[in-house]
Structures are given as structure tokens and as C-alpha cells.
N, C-alpha and C positions, 0 to 999 in steps of 0.2 A: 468571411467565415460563412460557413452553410448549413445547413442543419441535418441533421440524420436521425434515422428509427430504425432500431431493431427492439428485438423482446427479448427477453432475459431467458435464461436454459432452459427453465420450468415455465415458462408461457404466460409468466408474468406480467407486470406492468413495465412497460416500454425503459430500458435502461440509458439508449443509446443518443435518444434523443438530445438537441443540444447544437452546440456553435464546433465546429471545428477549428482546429491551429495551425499553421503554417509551421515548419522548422526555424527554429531561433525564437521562437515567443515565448513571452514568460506562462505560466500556470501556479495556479494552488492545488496539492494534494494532500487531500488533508482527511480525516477521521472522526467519527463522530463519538462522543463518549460511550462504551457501555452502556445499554442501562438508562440511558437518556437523549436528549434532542440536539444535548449543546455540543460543541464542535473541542477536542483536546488536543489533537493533533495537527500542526499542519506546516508544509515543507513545499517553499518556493522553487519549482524546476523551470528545465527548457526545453521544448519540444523537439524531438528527433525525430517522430513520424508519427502522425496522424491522418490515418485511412477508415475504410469501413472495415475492414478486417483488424486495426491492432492502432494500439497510440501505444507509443515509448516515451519518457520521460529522464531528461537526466538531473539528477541530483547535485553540485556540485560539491566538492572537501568547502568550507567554513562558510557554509548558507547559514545562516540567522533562521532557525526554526522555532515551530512552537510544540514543548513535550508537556507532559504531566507531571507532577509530582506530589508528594503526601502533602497537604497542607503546613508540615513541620519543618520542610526541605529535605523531608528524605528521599533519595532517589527510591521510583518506585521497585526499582530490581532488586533494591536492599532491603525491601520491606518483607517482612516474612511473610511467606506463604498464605498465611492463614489470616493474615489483618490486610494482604497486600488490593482486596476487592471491596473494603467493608471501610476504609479510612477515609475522611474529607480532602480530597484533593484540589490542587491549586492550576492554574497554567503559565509557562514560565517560559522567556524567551530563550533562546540555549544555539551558540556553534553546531554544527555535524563534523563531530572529530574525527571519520572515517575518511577514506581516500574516496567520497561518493559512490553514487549508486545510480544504476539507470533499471529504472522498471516498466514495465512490458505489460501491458492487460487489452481483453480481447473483450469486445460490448457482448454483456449479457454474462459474464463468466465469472465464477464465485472463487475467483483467486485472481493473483497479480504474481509475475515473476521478477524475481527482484536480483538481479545481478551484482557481485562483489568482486572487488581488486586489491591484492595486496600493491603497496609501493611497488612503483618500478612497471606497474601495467602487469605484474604476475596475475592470472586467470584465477581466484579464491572460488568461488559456489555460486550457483543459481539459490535462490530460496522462495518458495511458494506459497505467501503469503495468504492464508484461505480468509474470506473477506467477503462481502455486499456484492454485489457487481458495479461497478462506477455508477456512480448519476454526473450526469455534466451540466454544468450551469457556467453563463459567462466566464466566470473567474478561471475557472480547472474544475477539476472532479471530487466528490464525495463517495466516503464509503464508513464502514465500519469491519471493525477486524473483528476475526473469529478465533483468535486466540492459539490455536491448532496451525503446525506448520510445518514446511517440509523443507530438508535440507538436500541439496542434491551436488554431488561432489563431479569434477573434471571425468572422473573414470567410469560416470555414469551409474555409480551405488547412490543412496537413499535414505536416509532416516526419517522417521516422524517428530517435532520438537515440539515442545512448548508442553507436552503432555498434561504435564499439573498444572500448569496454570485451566488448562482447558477446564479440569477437572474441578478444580479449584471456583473456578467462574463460574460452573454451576450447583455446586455447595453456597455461593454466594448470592444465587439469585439471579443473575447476569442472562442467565440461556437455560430454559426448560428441556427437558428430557426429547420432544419431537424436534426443534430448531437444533439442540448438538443433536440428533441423530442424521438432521439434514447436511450439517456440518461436517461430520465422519466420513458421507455418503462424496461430498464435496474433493475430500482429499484421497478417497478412493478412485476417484475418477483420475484426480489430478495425477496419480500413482501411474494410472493404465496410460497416461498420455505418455509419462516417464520413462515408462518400461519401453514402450514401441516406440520412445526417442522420436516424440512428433515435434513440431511448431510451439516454443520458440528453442528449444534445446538444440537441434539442429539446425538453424539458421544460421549461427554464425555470428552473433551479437558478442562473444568472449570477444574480437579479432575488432569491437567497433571503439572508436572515440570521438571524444566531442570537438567540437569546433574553439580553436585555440581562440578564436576569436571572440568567441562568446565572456559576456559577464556573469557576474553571478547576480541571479535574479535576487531583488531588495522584498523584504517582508513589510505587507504595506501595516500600517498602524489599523487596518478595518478588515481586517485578515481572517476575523469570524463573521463576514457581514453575510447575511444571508442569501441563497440561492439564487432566489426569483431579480435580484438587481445587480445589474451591471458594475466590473468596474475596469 
């Protein structure tokens, strides 16, 4: 593995920095709370391409991940609106019942593209995940989501998603008025990539699959261990 430096959009602190993956290795992607330091999300993938221009990642159906949820086992989606940023939450091992996911992020860039498939390899939605821009450490990458998100359909139309939670996140404290303004600014940009149908919407990632041969990567039991050490 080798390491690499780029800067982040805004001329930030170095994102890119980091070990690189060969194709077929395992990684963690994973999340960091809201709000906090500690780590709630994270989902064992396999590498499909790691360059200085783009790392791809694929997801596989029934990986052993780690999600959130209310301290009381309510899933968070069902928690209402208005308690669903303000309640003690727990972290819980959990299947991905979906048919996976292969997502896409480019160093330095405050979104991830997140590709979907119905059964049968049907071509479902890109989704534009507005987000941190990776940090990468031995393990795989970190980030934190931005709540705000974008849905983009085969025929190249567009929505914005997540609206109220965004809204919501920051009636709750989560994100001050200048960070969601950076954020909005974020998925405007993401928007103009959209429109002019750049990189990776036109690449041709709907048309890819993964290697029959691959396993599905194992969730290790130290799956929140920290950045700076190896595993």
C-alpha cells in the first residue's frame, strides 16, 4: 500500500492522505456520530478501485454491519421527527437486507455516490450522499453524514431527500446555521455535476459487477478501534 495527499475542496486539511487498496481487499466504512467523536455507523466492503482520482467500494446483500438505533430498539426511521436527534441511542450489529451497494467518492469531495440495484441486476438510482470528505486510516475510511441528499433516477431527473431530517438536525443542535449553509452549497454543486452528467454518472458503473469470487468481508469485533492503529 502507498500513501497519497490531496486537500480537501476548500483548501483544507489534507483528506487524501492514507494507505491505499489493491482490488479484492477488505475495508471499513464507516460514520462518525453526529454531534460527537464516537464512530455509529460501519459497513465491511471490498475494494473495486482505488486510484488518486476515485476509490469504489462494494457493499455486499447480508454483510454484518453496525447501524444506530434508539436506546429502546426503536429503529431510528420510526422514531418521530422531532425526538428522532434528541433520544439516547445504542449501536447494534444488523444484516444489509438490500441487494448491496457499490459507492464511489473522490479525495477531498463533500459527497459519496452511492449506487442501487433491484433483484435480477435491474439499474434502481445513484444517491449522493452529502458527507465529510473521507479520511483514510489503515482500516478504510471515515466520515460523517450531512443528513441532506440527493436522489438521482436512470433518466437523469433529480430530487433533494432527507429535507427534514436536515431541518430537523439543526433545530436539534447537530449543525449551526454557517456548516448547513456549507452543506446546501455542497449539494448545489453536487446538482451542477448532475445536470452536465459528469463523472461518475457517466462512467458506466450501472453495467459493473462484482467478482463472483469474492467473500463477504467479516465485521471484526474492534470495528470502532481507532484511526491512528493498524489492523
Amino acid at each position: 500500500m502507498t500513501a497519497e495527499t490531496t486537500r480537501t475542496a476548500d483548501g483544507g486539511a489534507q483528506a487524501g492522505d492514507g494507505p491505499r487498496w489493491r482490488p479484492g481487499e477488505h475495508i471499513l466504512w464507516r460514520y462518525r456520530a453526529n454531534g460527537g467523536d464516537g464512530l455509529h455507523i460501519c459497513r465491511p466492503m471490498t475494494v473495486v478501485r482505488d486510484t488518486p482520482a476515485l476509490l469504489a467500494a462494494w457493499m455486499a446483500p447480508n454483510t454484518v454491519c453496525i447501524k444506530p438505533e434508539l436506546a429502546d430498539g426503536t429503529p431510528v426511521h420510526r422514531e418521530p421527527l422531532a425526538t428522532r436527534y434528541t433520544k439516547p441511542r445504542r449501536t447494534v450489529r444488523s444484516r444489509w437486507f438490500g441487494t448491496g451497494v457499490l459507492k464511489l467518492a473522490r479525495p477531498g469531495e463533500p459527497w459519496s455516490v452511492w449506487l442501487f440495484w433491484e433483484h435480477g441486476w435491474r439499474f434502481k438510482n445513484w444517491y449522493v450522499n452529502l458527507e465529510e470528505p473521507l479520511r483514510r486510516w489503515p482500516g478504510g475510511v471515515d466520515s460523517e453524514d450531512h443528513f441532506l441528499d440527493i436522489t438521482v433516477c436512470p433518466d437523469r431527473s433529480w430530487q433533494w431527500r432527507d429535507e427534514d431530517e436536515f431541518a430537523q438536525a439543526q433545530r436539534a443542535g447537530l449543525m449551526d446555521a454557517a456548516r448547513a449553509e456549507r452543506v446546501r452549497e455542497a449539494g448545489r454543486r453536487a446538482v451542477e455535476v448532475v445536470r452536465a452528467w459528469g463523472s461518475p454518472f457517466r462512467d458506466g458503473w450501472e453495467e459493473w459487477r462484482p467478482d463472483p469470487a469474492w467473500r463477504i468481508p467479516r465485521l471484526p469485533d474492534d470495528w470502532d478501534r481507532g484511526p491512528g492503529r493498524d489492523g
